[in-house]
Backbone as JSON Lines, residues from 0, in Angstrom:
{"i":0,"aa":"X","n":[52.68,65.15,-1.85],"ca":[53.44,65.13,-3.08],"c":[54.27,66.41,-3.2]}
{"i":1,"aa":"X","n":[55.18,66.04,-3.48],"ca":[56.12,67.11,-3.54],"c":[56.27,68.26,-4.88]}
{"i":2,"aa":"X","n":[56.23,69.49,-4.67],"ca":[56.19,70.68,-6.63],"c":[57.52,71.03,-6.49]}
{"i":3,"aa":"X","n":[57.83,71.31,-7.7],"ca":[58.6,72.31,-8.07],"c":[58.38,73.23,-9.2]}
{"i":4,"aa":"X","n":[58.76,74.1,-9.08],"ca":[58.22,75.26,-10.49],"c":[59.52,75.76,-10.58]}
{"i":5,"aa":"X","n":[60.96,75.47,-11.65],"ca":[61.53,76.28,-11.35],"c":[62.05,76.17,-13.11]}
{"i":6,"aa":"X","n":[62.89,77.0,-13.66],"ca":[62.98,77.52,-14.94],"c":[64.11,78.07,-15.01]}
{"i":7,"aa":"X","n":[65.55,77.65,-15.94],"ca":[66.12,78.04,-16.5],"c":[66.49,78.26,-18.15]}
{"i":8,"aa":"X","n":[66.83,79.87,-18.55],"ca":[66.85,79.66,-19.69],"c":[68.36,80.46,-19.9]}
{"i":9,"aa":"X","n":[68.84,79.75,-21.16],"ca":[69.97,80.63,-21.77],"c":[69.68,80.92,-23.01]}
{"i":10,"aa":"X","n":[69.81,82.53,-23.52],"ca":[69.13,82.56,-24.49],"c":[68.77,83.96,-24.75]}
{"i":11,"aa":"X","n":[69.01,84.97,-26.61],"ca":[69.06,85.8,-26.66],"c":[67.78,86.58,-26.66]}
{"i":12,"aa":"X","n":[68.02,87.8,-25.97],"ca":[67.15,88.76,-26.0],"c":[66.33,89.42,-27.16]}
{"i":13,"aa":"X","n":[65.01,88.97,-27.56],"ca":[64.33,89.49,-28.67],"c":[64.04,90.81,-29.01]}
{"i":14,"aa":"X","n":[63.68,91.51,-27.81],"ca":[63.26,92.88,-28.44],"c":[63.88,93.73,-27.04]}
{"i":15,"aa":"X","n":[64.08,94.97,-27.36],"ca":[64.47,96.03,-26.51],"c":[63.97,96.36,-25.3]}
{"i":16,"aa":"X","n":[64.04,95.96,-24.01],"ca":[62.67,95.9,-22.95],"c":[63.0,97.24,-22.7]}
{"i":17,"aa":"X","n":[61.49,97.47,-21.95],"ca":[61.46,98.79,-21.42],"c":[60.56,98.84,-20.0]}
{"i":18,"aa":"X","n":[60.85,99.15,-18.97],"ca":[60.65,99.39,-17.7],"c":[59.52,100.2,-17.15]}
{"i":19,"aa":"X","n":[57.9,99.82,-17.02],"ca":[56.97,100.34,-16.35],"c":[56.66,100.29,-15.04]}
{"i":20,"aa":"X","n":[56.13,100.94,-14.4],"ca":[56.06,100.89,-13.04],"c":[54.32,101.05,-12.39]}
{"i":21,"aa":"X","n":[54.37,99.97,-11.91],"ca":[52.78,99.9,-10.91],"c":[52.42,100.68,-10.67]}
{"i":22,"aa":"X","n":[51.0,101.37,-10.38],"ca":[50.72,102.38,-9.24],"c":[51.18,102.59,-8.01]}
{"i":23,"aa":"X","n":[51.65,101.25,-7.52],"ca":[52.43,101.82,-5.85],"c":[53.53,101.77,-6.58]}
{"i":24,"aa":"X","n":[54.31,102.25,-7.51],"ca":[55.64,102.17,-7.55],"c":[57.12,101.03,-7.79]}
{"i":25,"aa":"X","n":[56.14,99.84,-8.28],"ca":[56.89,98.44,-8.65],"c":[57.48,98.38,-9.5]}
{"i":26,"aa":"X","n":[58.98,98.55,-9.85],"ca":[59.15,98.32,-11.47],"c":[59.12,97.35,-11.85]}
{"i":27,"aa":"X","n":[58.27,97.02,-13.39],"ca":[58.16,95.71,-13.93],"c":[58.6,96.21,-15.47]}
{"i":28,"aa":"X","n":[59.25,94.87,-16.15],"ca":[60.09,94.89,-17.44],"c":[59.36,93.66,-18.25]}
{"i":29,"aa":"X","n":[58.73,93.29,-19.0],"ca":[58.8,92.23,-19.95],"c":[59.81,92.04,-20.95]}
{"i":30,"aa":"X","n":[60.1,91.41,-21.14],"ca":[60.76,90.85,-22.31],"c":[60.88,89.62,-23.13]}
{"i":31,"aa":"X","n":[61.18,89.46,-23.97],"ca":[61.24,87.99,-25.36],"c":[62.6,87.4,-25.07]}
{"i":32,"aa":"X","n":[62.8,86.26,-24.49],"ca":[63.86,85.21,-24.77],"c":[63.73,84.48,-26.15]}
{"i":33,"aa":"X","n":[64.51,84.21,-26.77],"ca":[64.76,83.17,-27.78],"c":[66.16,82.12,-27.41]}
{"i":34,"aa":"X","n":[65.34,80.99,-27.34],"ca":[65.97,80.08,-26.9],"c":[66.33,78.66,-27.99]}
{"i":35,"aa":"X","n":[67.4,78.31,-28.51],"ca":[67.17,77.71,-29.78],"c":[68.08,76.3,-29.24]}
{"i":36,"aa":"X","n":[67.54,75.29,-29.85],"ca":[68.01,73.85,-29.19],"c":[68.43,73.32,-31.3]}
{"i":37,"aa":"X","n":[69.28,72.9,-31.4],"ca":[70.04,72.18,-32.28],"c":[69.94,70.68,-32.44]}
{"i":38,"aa":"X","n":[69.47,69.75,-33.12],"ca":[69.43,68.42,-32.55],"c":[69.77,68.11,-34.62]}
{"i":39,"aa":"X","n":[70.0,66.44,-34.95],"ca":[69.9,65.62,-35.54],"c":[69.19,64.5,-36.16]}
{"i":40,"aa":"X","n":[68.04,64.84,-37.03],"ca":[67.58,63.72,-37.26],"c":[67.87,62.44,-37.77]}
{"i":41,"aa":"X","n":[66.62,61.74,-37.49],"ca":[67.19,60.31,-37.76],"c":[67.59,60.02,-39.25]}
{"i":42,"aa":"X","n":[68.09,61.0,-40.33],"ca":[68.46,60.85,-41.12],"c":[69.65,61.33,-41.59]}
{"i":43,"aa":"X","n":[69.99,61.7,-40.14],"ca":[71.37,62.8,-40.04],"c":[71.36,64.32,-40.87]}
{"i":44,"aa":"X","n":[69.92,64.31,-40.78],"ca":[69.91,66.23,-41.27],"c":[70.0,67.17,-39.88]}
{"i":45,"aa":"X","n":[70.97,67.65,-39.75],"ca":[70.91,68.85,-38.49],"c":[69.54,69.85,-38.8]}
{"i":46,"aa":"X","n":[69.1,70.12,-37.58],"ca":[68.34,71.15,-37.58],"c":[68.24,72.04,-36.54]}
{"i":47,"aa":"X","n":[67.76,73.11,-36.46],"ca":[67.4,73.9,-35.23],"c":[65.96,74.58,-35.59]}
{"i":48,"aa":"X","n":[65.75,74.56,-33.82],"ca":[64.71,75.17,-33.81],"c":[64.69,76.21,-32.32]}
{"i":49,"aa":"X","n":[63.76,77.62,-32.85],"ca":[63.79,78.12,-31.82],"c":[62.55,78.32,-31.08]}
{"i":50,"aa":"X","n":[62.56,78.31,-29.96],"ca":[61.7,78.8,-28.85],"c":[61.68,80.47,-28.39]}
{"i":51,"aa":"X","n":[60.38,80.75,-28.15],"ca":[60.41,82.3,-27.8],"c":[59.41,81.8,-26.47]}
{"i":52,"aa":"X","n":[60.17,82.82,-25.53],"ca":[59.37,82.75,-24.69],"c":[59.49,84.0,-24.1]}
{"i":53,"aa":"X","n":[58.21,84.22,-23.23],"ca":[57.81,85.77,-22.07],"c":[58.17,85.12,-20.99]}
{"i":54,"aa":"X","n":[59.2,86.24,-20.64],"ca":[60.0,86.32,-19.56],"c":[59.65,88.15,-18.51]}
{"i":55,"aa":"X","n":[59.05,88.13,-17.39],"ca":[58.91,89.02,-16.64],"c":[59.63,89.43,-15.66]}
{"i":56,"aa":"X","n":[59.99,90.56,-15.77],"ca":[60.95,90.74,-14.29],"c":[60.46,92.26,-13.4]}
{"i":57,"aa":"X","n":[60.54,92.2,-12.2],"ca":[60.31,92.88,-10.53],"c":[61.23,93.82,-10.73]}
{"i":58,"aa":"X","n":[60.68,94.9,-9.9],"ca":[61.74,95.7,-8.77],"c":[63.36,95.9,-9.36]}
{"i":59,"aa":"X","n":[64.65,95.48,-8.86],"ca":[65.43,96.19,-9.39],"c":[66.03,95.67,-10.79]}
{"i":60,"aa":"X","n":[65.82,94.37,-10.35],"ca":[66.13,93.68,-11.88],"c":[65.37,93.58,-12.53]}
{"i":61,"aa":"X","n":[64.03,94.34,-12.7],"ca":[63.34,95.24,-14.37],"c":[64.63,96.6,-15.06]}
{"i":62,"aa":"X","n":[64.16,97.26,-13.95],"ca":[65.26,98.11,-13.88],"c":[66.63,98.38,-14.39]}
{"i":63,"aa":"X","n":[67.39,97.22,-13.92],"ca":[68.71,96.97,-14.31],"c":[68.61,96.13,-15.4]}
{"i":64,"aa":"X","n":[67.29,95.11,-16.5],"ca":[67.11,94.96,-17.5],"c":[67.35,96.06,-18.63]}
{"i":65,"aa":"X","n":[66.48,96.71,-18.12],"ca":[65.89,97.73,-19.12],"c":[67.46,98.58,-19.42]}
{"i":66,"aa":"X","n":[67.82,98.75,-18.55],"ca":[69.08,99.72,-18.73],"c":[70.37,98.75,-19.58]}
{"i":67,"aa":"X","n":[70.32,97.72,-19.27],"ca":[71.58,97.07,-19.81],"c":[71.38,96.5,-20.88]}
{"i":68,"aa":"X","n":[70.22,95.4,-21.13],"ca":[69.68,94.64,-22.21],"c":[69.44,95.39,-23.08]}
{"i":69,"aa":"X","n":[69.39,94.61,-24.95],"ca":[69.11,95.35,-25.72],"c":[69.08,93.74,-26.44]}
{"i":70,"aa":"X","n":[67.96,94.18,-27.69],"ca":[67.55,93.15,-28.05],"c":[69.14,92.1,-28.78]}
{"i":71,"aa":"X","n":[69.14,91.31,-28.71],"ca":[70.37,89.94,-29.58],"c":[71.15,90.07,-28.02]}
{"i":72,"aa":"X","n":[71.54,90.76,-27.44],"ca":[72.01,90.26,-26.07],"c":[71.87,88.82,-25.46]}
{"i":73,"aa":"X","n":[72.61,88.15,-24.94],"ca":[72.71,87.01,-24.22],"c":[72.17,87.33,-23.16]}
{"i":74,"aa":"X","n":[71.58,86.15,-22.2],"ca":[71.01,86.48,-20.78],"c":[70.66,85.35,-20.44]}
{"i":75,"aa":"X","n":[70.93,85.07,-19.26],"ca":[70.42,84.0,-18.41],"c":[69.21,84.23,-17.02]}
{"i":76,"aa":"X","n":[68.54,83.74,-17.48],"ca":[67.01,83.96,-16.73],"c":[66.69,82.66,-15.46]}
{"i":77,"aa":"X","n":[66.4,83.24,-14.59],"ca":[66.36,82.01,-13.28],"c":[64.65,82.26,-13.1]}
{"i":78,"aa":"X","n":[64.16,81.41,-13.19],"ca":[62.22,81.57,-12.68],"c":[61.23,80.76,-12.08]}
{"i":79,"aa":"X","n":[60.26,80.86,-12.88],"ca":[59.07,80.08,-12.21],"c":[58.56,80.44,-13.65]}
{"i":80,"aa":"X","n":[57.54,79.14,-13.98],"ca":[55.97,79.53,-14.18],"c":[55.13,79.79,-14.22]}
{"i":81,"aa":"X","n":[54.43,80.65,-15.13],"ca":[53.12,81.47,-14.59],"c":[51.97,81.35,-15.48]}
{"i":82,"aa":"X","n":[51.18,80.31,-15.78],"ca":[50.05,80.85,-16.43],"c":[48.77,81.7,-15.88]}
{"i":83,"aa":"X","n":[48.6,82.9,-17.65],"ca":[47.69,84.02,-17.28],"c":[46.47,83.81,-17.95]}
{"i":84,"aa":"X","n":[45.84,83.91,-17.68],"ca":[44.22,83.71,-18.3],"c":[43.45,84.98,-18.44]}
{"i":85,"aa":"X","n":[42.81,85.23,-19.37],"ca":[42.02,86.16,-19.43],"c":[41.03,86.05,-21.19]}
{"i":86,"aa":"X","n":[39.68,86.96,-20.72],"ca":[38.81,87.13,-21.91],"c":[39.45,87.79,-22.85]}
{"i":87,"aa":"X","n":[38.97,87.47,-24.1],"ca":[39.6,88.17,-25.39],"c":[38.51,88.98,-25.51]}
{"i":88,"aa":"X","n":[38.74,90.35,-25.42],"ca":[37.88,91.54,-26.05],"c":[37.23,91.46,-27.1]}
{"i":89,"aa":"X","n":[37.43,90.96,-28.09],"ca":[37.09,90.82,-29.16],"c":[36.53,89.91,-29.81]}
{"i":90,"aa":"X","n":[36.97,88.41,-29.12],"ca":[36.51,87.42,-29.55],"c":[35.4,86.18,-28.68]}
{"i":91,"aa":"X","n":[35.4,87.32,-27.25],"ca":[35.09,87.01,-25.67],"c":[35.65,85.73,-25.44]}
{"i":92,"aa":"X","n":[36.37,84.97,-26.1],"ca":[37.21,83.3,-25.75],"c":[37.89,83.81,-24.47]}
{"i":93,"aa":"X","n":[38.04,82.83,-23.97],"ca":[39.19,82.55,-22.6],"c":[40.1,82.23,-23.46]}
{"i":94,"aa":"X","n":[41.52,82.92,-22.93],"ca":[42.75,82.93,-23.27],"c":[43.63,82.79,-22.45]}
{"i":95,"aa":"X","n":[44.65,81.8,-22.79],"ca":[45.7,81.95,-21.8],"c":[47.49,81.59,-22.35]}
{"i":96,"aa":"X","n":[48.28,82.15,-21.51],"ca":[49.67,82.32,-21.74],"c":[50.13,81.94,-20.94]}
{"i":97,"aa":"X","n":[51.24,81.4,-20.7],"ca":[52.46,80.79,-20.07],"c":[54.02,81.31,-20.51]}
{"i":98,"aa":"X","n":[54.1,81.97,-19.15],"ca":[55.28,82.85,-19.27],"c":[56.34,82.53,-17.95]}
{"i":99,"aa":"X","n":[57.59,83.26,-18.04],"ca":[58.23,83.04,-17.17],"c":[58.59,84.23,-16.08]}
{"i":100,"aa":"X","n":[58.27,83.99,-15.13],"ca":[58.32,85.24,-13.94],"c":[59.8,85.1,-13.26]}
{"i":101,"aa":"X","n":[60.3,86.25,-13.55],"ca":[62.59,86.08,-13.33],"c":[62.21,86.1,-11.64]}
{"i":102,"aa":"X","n":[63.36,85.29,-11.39],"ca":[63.52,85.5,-9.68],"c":[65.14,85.71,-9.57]}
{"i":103,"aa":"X","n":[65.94,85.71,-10.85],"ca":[67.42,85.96,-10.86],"c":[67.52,86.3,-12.21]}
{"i":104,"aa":"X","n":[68.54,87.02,-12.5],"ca":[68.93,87.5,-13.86],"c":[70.48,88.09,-14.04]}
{"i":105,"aa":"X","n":[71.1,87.13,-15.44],"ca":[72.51,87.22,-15.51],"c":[72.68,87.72,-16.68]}
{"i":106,"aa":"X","n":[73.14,89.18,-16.86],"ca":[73.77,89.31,-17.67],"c":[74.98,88.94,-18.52]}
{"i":107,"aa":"X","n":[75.19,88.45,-19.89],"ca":[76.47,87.63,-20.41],"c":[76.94,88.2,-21.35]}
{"i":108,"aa":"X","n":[77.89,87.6,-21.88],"ca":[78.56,88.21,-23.3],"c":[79.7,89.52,-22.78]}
{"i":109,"aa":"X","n":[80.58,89.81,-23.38],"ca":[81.57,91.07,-23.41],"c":[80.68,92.37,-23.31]}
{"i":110,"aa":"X","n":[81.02,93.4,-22.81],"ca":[81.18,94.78,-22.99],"c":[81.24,94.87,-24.69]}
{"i":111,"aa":"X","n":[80.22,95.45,-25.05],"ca":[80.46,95.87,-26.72],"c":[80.82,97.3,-26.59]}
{"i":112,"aa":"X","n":[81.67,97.72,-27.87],"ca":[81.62,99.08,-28.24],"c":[80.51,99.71,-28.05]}
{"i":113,"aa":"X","n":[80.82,100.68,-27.55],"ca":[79.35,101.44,-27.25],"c":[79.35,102.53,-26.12]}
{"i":114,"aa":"X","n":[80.27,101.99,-25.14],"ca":[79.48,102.52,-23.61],"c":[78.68,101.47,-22.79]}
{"i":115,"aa":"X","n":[78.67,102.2,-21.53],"ca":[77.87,100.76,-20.74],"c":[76.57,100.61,-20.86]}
{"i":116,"aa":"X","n":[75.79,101.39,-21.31],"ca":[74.57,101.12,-21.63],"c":[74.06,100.34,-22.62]}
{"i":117,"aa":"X","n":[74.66,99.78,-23.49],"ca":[74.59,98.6,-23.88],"c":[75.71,97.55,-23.42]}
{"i":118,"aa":"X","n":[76.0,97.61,-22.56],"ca":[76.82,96.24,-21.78],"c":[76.57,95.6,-21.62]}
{"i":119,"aa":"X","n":[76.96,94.12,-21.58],"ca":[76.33,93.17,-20.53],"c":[77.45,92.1,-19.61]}
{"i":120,"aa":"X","n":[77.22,91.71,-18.43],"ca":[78.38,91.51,-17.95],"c":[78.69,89.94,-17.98]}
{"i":121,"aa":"X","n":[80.06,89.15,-18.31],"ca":[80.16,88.28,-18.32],"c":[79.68,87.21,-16.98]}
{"i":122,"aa":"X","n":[78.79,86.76,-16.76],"ca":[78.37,85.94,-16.07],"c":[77.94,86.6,-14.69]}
{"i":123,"aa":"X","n":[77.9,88.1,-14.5],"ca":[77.76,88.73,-12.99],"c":[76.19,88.39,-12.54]}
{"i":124,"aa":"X","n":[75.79,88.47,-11.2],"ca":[74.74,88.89,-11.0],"c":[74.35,90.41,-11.03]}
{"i":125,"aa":"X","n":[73.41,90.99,-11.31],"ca":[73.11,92.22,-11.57],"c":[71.94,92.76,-10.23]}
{"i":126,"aa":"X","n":[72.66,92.52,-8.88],"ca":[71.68,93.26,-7.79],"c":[71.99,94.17,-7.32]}
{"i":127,"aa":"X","n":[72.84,94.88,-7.56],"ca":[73.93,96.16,-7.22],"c":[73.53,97.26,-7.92]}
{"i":128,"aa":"X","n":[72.93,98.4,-8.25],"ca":[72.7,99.54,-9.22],"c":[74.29,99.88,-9.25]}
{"i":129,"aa":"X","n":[74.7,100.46,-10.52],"ca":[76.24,101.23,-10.45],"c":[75.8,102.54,-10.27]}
{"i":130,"aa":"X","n":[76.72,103.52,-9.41],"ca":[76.45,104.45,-9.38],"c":[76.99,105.53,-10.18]}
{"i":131,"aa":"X","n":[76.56,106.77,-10.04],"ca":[76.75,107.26,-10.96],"c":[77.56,108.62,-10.85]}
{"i":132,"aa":"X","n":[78.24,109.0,-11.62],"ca":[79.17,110.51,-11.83],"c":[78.05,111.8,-11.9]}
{"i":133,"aa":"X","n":[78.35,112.79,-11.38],"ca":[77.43,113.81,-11.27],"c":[76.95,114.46,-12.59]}
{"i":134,"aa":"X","n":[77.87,113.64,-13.91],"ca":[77.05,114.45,-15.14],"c":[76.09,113.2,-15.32]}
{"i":135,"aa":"X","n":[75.64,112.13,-14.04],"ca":[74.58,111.24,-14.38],"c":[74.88,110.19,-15.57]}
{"i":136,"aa":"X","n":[76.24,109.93,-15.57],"ca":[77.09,108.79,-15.91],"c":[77.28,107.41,-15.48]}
{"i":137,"aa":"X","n":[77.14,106.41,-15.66],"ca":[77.24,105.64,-14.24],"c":[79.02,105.28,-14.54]}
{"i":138,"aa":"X","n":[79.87,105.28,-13.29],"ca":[81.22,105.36,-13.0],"c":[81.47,103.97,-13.67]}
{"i":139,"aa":"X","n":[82.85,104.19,-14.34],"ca":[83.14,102.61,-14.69],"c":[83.48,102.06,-14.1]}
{"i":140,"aa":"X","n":[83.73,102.09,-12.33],"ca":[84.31,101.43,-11.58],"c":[83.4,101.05,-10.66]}
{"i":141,"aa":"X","n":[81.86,101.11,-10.91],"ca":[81.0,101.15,-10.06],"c":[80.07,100.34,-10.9]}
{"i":142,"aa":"X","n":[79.89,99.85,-12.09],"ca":[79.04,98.92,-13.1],"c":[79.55,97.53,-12.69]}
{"i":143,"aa":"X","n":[78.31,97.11,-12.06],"ca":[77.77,95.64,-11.88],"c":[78.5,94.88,-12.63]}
{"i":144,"aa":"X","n":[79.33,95.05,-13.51],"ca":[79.13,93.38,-14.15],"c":[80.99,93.77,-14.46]}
């Protein structure tokens, strides 16, 4: 029988990620997608509703999250599925979550006022670091997106 596990989302960034790193040196980023679907009921009342979901990301694209994303940002997330299980400290129950582990990540939306550190790039892939000017700038001719 044949699997697939694969996951796309479009959909704004909830909270401000920030970039930790493993003991051997892995960078890893979590972050909150909100993903909101619009539909019509059968009585013709529009509604929406949103979805939040945990979205995890590796190596350089934690990295290049953390630096570009900022929470209400647009982003497009490429993944997999992951459920995590574990005891609750407190309540000793088995617990578990279902999240999304990034295997690609697109930054979207315009360049806002700001500077590039809150940028995000219209539809680029983000596997390139930009480099940077010696006052530790990153060059505007050298930003990913």
């Amino acid at each position: 029988m044949a699997n697939l596990n694969k996951v796309l989302l479009l959909g704004n960034v909830t909270r401000d990620p920030e970039v930790r790193y493993t003991p051997k040196g892995s960078a890893v980023c979590d972050l909150g997608v909100a993903v909101n679907r619009a539909y019509t009921t059968d009585s013709g009342e529009k509604r929406e509703e949103v979805t939040f979901v945990d979205v995890t990301l590796w190596g350089r694209t934690a990295e290049v999250a953390s630096e570009y994303l900022k929470k209400g940002r647009p982003v497009f997330i490429e993944g997999r599925l992951q459920m995590d299980s574990w005891d609750d400290k407190q309540t000793g129950q088995k617990r578990t979550r279902l999240r999304v582990v990034a295997e690609n990540m697109q930054l979207l939306g315009g360049r806002p006022p700001g500077g590039a550190a809150d940028a995000g790039g219209e539809g680029r892939q983000t596997s390139a670091p930009p480099k940077t000017s010696a006052a530790g700038e990153p060059d505007e001719d050298e930003i990913p997106f």
